[in-house]
C-alpha positions in Angstrom: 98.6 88.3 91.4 95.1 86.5 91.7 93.1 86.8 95.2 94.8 85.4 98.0 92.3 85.8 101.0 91.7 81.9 101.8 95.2 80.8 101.3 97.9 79.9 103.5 102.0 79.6 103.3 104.6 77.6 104.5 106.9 80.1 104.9 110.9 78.9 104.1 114.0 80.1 106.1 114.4 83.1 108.4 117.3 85.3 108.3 117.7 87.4 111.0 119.2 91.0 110.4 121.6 91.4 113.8 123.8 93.0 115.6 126.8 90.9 114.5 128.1 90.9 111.3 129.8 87.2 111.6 126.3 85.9 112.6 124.8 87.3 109.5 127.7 85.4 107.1 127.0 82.4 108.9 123.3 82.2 107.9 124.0 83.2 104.3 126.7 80.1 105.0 124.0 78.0 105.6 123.8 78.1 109.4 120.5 78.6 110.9 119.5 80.5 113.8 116.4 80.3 116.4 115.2 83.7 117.5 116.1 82.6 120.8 120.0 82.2 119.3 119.8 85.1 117.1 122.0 88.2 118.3 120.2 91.4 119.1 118.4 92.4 116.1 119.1 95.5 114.2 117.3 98.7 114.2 116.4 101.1 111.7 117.4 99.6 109.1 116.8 102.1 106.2 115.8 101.9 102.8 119.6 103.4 102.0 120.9 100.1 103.0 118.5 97.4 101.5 119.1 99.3 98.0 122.1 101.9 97.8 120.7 104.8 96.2 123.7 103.5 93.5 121.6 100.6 92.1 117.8 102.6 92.0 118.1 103.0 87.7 117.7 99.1 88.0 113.2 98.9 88.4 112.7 95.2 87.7 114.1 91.7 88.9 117.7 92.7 88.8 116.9 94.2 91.6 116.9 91.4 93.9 120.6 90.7 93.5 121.6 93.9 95.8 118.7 93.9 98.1 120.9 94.6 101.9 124.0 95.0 99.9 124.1 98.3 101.8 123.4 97.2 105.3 126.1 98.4 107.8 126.8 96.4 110.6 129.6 97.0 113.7 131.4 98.8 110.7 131.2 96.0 108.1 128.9 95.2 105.2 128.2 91.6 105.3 125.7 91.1 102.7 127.1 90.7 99.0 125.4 90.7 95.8 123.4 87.6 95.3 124.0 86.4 98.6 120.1 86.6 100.0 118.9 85.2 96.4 121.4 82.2 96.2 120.8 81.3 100.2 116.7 81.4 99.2 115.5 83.0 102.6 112.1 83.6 102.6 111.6 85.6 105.9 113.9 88.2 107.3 113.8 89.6 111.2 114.8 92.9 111.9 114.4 95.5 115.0 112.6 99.2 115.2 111.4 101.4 113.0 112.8 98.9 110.0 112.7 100.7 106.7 113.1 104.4 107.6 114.1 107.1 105.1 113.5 107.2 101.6 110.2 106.3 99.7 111.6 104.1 97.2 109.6 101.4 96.4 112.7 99.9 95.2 113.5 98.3 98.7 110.5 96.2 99.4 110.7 94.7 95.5 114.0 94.0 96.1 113.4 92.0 99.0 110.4 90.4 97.0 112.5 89.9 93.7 115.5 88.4 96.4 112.7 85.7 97.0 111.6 87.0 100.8 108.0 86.8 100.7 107.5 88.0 104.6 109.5 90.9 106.8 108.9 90.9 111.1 109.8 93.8 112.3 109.6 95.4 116.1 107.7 98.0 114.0 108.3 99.7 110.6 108.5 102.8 108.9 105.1 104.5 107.4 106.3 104.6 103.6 107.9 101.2 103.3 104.8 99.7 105.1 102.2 100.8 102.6 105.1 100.2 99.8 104.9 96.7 101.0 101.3 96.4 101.4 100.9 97.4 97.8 103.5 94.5 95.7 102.4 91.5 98.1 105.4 91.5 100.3 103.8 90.4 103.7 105.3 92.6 106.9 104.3 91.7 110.6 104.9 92.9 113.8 103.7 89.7 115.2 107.0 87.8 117.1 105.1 85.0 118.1 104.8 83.8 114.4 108.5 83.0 114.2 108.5 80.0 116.2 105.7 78.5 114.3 107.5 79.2 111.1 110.8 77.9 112.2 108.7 74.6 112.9 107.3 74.2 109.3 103.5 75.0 110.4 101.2 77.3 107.6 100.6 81.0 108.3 97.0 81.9 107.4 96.9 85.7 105.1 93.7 86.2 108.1 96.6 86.0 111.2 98.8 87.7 108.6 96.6 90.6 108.1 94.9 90.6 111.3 96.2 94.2 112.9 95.8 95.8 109.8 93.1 98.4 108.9 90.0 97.5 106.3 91.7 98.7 103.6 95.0 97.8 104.1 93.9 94.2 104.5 91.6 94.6 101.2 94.3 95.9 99.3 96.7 92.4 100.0 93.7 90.4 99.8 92.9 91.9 96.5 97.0 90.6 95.6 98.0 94.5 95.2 97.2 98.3 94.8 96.8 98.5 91.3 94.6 95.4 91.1 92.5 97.0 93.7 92.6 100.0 91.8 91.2 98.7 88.7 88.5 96.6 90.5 87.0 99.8 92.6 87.9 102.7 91.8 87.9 103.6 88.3 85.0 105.9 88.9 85.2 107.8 92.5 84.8 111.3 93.2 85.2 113.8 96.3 83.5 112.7 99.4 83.3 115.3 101.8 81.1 115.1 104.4 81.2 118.3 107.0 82.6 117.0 110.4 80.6 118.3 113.3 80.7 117.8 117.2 84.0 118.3 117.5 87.2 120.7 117.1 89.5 119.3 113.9 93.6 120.5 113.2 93.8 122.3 109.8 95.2 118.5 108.4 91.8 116.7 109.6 90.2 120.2 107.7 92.5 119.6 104.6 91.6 115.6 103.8 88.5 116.4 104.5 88.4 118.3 101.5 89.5 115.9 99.2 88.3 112.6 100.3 87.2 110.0 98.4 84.5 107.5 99.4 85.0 103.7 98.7 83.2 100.7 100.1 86.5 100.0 102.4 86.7 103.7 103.4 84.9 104.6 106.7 83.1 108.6 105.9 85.1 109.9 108.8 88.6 107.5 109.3 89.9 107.5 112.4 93.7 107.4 113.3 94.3 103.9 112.0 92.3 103.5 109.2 92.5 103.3 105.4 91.4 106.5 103.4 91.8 107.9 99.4 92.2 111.3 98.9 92.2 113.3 96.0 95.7 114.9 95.4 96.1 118.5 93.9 99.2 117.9 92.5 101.1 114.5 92.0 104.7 114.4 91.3 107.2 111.8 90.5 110.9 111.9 89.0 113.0 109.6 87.6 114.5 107.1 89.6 110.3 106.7 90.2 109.0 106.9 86.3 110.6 104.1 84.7 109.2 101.6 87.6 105.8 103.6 87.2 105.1 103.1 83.2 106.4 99.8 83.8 103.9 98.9 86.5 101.3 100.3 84.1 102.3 98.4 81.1 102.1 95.7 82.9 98.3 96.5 84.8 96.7 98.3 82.1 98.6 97.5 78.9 99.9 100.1 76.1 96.9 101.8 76.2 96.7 104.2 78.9 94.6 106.9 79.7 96.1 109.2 82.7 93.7 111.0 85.3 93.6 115.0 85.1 96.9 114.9 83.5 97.4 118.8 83.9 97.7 118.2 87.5 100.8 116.2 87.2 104.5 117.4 87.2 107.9 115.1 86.4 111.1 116.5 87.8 114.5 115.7 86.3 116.5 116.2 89.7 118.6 113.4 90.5 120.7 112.6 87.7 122.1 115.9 86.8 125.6 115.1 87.9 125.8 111.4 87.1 128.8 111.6 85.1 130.2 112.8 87.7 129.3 110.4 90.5 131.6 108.5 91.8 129.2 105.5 93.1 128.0 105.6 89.4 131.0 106.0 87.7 133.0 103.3 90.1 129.7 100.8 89.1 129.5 101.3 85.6 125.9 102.8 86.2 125.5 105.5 83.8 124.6 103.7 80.7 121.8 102.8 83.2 120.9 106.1 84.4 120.8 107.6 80.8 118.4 104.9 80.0 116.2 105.7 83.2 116.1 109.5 82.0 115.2 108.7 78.8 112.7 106.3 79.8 111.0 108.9 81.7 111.1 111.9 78.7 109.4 109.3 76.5 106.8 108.6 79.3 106.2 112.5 79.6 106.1 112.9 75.5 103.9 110.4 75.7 101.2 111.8 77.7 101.9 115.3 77.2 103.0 115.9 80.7 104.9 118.8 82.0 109.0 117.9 82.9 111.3 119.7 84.8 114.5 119.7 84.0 118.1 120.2 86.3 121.0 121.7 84.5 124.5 120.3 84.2 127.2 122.9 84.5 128.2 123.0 80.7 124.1 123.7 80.4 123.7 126.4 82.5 126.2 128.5 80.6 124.1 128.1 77.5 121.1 129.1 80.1 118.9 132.1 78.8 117.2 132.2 82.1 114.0 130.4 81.2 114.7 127.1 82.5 112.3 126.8 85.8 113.7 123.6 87.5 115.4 122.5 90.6 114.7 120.0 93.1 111.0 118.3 92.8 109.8 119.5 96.1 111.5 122.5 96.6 110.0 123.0 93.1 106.5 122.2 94.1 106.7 124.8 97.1 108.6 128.0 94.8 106.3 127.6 92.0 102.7 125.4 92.6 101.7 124.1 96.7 99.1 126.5 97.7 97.6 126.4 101.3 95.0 124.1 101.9 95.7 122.2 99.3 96.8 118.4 98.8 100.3 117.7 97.1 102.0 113.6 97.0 105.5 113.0 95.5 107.3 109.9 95.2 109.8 111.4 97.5 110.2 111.3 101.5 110.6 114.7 101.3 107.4 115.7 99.8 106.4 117.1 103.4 109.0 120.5 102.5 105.8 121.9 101.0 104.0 121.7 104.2 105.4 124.8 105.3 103.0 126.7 103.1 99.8 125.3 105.0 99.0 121.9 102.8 98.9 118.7 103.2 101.9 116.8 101.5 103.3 113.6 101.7 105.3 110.9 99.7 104.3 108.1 98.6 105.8 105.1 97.0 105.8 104.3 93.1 102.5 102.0 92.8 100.8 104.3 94.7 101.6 107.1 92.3 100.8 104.4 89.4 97.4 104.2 91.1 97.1 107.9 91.2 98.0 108.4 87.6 94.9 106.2 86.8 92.5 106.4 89.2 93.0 110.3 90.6 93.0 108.4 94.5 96.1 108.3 96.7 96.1 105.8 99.2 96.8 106.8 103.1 96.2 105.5 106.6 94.5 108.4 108.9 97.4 109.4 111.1 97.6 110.8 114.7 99.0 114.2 115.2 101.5 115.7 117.2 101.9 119.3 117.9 104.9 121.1 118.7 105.3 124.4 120.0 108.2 126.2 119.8 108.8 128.5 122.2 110.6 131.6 123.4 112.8 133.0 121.1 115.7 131.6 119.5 118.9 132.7 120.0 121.6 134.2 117.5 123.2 131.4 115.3 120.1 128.9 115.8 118.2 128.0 113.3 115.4 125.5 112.1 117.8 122.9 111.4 118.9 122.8 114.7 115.5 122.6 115.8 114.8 119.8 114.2 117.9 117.8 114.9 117.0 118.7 118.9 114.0 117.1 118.0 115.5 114.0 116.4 117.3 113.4 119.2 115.1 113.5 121.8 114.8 109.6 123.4 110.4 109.5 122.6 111.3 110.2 119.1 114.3 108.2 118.7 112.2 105.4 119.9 109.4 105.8 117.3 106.7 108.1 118.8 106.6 110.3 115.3 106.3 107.4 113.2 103.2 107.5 110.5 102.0 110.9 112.6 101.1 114.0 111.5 103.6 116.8 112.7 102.3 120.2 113.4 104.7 123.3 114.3 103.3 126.1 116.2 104.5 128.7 119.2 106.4 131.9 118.6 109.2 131.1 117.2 107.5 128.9 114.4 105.5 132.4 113.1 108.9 134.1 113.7 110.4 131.6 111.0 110.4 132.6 107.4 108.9 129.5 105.0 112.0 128.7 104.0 113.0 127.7 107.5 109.6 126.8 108.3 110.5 124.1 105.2 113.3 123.1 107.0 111.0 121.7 110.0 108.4 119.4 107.3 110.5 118.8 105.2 112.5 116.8 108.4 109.6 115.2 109.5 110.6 112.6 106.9 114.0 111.9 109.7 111.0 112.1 112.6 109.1 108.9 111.3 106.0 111.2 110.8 103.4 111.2 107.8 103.5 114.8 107.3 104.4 118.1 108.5 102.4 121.7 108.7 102.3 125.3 109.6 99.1 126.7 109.6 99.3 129.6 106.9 99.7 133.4 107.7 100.8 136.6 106.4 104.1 135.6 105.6 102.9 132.4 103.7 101.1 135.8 101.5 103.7 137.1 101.0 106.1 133.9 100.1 103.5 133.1 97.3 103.2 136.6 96.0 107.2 137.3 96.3 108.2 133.9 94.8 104.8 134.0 92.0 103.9 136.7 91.6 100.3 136.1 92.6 98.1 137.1 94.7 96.5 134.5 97.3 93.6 134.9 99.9 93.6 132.7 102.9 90.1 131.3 104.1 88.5 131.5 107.8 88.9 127.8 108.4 92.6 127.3 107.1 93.7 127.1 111.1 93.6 124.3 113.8 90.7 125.1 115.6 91.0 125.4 119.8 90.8 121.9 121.7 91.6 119.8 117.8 92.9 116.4 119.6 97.0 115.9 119.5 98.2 112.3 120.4 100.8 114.2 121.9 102.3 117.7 122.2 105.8 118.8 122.8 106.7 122.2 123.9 110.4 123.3 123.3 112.4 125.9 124.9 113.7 127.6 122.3 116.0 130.0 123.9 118.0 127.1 125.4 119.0 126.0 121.9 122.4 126.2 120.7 124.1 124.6 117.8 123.9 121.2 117.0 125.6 118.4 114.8 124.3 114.6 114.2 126.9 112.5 114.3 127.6 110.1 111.8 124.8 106.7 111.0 121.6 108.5 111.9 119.6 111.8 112.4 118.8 110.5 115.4 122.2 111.2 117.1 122.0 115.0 117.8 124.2 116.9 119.8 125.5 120.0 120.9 128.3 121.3 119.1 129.4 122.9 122.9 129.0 119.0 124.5 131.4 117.9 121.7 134.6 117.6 123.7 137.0 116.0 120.9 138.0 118.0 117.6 136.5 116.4 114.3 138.3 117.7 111.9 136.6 117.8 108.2 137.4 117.1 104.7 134.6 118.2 102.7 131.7 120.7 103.7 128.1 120.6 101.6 125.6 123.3 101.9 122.7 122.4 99.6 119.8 119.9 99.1 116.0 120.3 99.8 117.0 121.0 103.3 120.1 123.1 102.7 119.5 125.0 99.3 116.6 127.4 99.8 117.4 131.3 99.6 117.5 131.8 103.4 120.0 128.9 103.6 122.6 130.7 101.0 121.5 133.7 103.0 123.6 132.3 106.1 126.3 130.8 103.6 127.1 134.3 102.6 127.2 135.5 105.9 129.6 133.5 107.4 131.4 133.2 104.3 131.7 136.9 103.5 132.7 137.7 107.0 135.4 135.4 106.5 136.5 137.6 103.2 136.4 140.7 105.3 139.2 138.7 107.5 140.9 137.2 105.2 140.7 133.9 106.7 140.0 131.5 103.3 139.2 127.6 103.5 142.1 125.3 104.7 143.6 123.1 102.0 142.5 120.2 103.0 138.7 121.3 103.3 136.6 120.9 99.8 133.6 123.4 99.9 130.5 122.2 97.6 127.5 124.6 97.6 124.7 123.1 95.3 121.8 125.1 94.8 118.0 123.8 95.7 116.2 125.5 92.6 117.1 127.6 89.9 115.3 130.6 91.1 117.8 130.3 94.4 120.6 130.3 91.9 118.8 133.6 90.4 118.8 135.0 93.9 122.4 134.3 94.8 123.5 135.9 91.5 121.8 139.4 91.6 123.1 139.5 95.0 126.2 138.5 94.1 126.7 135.8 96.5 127.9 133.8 93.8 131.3 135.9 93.3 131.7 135.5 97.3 131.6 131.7 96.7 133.8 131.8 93.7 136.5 133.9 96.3 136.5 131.4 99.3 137.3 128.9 97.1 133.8 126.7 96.9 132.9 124.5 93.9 129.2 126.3 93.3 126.6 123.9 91.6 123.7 123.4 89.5 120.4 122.7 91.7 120.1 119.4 91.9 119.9 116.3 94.7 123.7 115.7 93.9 125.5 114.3 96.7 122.8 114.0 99.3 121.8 111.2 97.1 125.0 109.9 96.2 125.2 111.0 92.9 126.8 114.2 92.0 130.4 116.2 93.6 130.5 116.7 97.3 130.2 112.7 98.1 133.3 110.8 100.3 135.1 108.5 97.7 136.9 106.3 101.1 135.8 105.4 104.3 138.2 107.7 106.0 137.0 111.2 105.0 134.6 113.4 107.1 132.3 115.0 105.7 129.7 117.9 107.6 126.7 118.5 105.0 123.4 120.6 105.5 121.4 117.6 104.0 118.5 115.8 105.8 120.1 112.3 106.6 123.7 110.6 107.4 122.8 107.1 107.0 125.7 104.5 105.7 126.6 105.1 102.4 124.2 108.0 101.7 127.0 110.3 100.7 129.5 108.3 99.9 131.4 105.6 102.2 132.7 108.1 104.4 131.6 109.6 107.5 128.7 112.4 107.6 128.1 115.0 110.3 124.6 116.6 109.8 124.4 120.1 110.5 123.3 124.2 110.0 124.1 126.0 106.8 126.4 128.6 109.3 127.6 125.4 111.0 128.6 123.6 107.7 130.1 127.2 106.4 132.1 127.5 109.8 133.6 124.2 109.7 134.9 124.4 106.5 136.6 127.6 106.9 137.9 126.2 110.5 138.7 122.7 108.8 136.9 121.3 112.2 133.1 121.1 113.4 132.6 124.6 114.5 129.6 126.7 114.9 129.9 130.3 113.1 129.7 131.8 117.1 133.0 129.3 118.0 134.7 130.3 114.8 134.0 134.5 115.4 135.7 134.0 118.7 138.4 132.1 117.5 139.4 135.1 115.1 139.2 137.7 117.9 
């Protein structure tokens, strides 16, 4: 892409993503709509829906025939493959918070390959954004510019850029990341310049740190503008690593020379159980997915860099015990985040490592591409938000339900987390071990927010010495200091808390399991993930599950239990406890660590629209686990309601058996 700064478009027809699924087959029809005309626009529209995690093996222009193919609307999908491509829109219209959820990169190039070369949005998600910003795929907030393309006129880059930040705005004027990247920044180091004059939060202390100074970077960003850091650790894994050497083919050519190579770390963690997928095996996908992993083994043999890989079942038997892997950032906190420091993954979730006291956040695949060669990962200085948590939380609550309290709450719903920094303090966060504490940044992905943190303390210590085997100092500054500057703080009752359940679309649609007056009843219950697979999350599994031994009360038939551990040293744990022979009792299918169903691809998915499934994984959006209906929820929730064969907390479920 060659310098675009003086040039301006003619922008071709407008398809507006809306409330009503007939209005959106009339437009691919041929039909045009005014904005005026147009029905109420959809909101959060997620990256799950503009490419189905089913179609990410796919990295290049293929893309573009799936791009919304996923979009749910009034209970229909209207949007076939090819349909956007053959109908040649150019600029699509959506609502709020438009490309929440995951950080693939995959979304905006679809839309690009599709032949959409501009997105207007009431606002959008952090991740997609910069994702955007860094292939040439114009995004606007800017309404007003809808009636002047609808009547033909030329849209300057300058009005099309004009509310972005100085480095934002370089980076599209320069056609791209990487091509800024190789034009200013091939030889940059650590900038850090000591802040004084005012108090700073232990994330402003953090990038600080590992700063990097560029002609477009201010010395001290404010909220709002561009900034590089240097990363600690970068991470990427496969349904990122083909895109990635393929970007840098393309950029760089053949020869490539990777920056402090040592510090980077490929996970394995998504394809584990692709063979037995149904959205994989009902596509004819895994021919595609085989060549994705092996794409990404060559790219690591290549440059010598360390892989992680998941076991299948049949694998693990053959397991001596010295296979270290798991999910990428569940990995990254068990085994190498270290307070203070800085850790980006090309995953939403990268933020799970926050619980340790570092700074961690996903990024998209160019951005890693960049940080491969260049050492700098792109970010825009976010606000923060601190929430304490306070009181003390009652029996049967636990961080999930925090965090799906939080989701809910109308502010958040409406975008005030989005891009911010969330910081989790008060009582009852200290009281939280880090694997709960993970729970809460590892959700900040669902809140909109850049990141999450919790400043480190003894038990941090003694996470990192129990899990390592290491020993680790903390430092006098590694704290927010007294009067650091919150864009907004939220203080939560804690002892009012009880159980809670997210109904089926969106994280967003918390609610009391006591307020649910109808009986849901289940057909398949998931405890795992990132969110869902940690030790103190099998911990609660066990709980409720052995009680239910004790009782002999066993799962109904027509409940499927799936428990899928996070990493392989959870697995470890379970055994030597002998969880595992409680699981194998109740009746549950136990699995390999892996991402597995809450990313569509491995057992515990819906195969029909009419099951219900409640899951212990971070998001319920349409067609994220299959085409049936997902409750989010608690480990002792999701354990409950599948020995009830209804949404039931474990409290409900005790009483019951009385």
């Amino acid at each position: 892409m060659k310098n675009i700064s003086d040039q301006a478009i003619v922008f071709g027809k407008i398809l507006y993503l809306c409330n009503d699924p007939e209005q959106i087959r009339r437009q691919l029809q041929g039909i045009q709509f005014d904005h005026a005309s147009a029905a109420s626009l959809r909101d959060d529209v997620s990256t799950d829906e503009i490419t189905p995690v089913s179609i990410l093996s796919h990295y290049d222009q293929k893309l573009g025939q799936f791009v919304y193919t996923g979009l749910k609307v009034a209970g229909e999908f209207p949007i076939e493959r090819h349909s956007v491509a053959q109908s040649a829109f150019q600029v699509v219209v959506g609502g709020q918070r438009y490309g929440k959820g995951s950080s693939r990169e995959h979304s905006p190039s679809a839309e690009l390959y599709a032949g959409v070369r501009l997105v207007i949005a009431e606002s959008f998600e952090r991740i997609y954004r910069q994702n955007a910003d860094n292939i040439g795929l114009f995004t606007s907030t800017d309404f007003g510019l809808l009636a002047r393309i609808e009547r033909g006129e030329a849209i300057s880059i300058q009005e099309l850029i004009a509310d972005r930040d100085e480095l934002a705005a370089a980076i599209i004027k320069s056609g791209g990341l990487l091509r800024y990247g190789q034009k200013h920044m091939q030889q940059i180091d650590v900038h850090y310049v000591p802040v004084h004059g005012r108090q700073l939060s232990l994330f402003e202390k953090i990038v600080g740190r590992h700063q990097l100074e560029t002609s477009d970077v201010p010395a001290d960003p404010k909220p709002g503008e561009g900034a590089f850091v240097r990363a600690d650790w970068r991470f990427i894994h496969e349904y990122y690593t083909a895109m990635c050497a393929h970007m840098l083919g393309m950029a760089y050519g053949e020869s490539l020379e990777l920056r402090d190579p040592e510090t980077i770390l490929v996970f394995e963690d998504h394809t584990s159980y692709m063979h037995d997928s149904p959205a994989h095996i009902r596509g004819g996908l895994i021919p595609n997915m085989v060549a994705m992993c092996e794409a990404q083994r060559d790219f690591c043999q290549k440059y010598g860099l360390k892989m992680h890989r998941t076991l299948t079942d049949e694998e693990a038997l053959l397991d001596d015990g010295s296979n270290v892997a798991g999910i990428s950032h569940a990995m990254m906190a068990e085994h190498y985040a270290l307070p203070g420091q800085v850790v980006v993954g090309t995953d939403s979730h990268t933020p799970h490592s926050g619980a340790l006291g570092c700074v961690a956040f996903g990024v998209g695949t160019t951005d890693m591409a960049n940080a491969f060669m260049t050492g700098a990962t792109r970010m825009t200085m976010p606000e923060q938000v601190l929430v304490n948590l306070q009181g003390a939380l009652p029996t049967g609550v636990t961080a999930k339900d925090i965090v799906l309290h939080l989701l809910a709450q109308p502010a958040v719903r409406d975008g005030v987390g989005v891009g911010k920094v969330f910081e989790f303090a008060g009582p009852v966060t200290q009281s939280l071990s880090i694997d709960e504490r993970a729970t809460l940044t590892n959700m900040v992905a669902e809140l909109g927010g850049f990141t999450g943190i919790v400043a480190p303390d003894a038990k941090t210590i003694e996470f990192i010495q129990d899990r390592r085997g290491i020993e680790f100092q903390l430092e006098s500054w590694m704290h927010s200091d007294d009067g650091a500057h919150y864009a907004h703080t939220s203080n939560i009752d804690c002892s009012t808390l009880t159980p809670i359940v997210a109904e089926p679309g969106d994280p967003g649609r918390g609610v009391p399991l006591c307020q649910l007056h109808h009986k849901v009843k289940i057909d398949i219950a998931y405890g795992g993930s990132c969110t869902g697979g940690k030790r103190a999350d099998f911990d609660l599994y066990y709980q409720v599950l052995s009680w239910a031994l004790e009782r002999n009360i066993g799962l109904p038939e027509h409940v499927k239990l799936y428990l899928q551990y996070g990493t392989t040293a959870v697995r470890d744990y379970c055994v030597e406890r002998g969880y595992d022979q409680v699981f194998k009792r109740i009746g549950a299918r136990i699995l390999q660590p892996s991402c597995g169903a809450c990313a569509n691809c491995g057992p515990g998915v819906s195969t029909n629209p009419d099951q219900v499934t409640v899951s212990a994984i971070n998001r319920n959006f349409p067609g994220r686990s299959g085409p049936g209906l997902v409750w989010l929820a608690s480990p002792p929730t999701v354990a409950a309601s599948a020995l009830a064969g209804e949404l039931m907390s474990f409290d409900d479920l005790q009483r019951r058996a009385q």
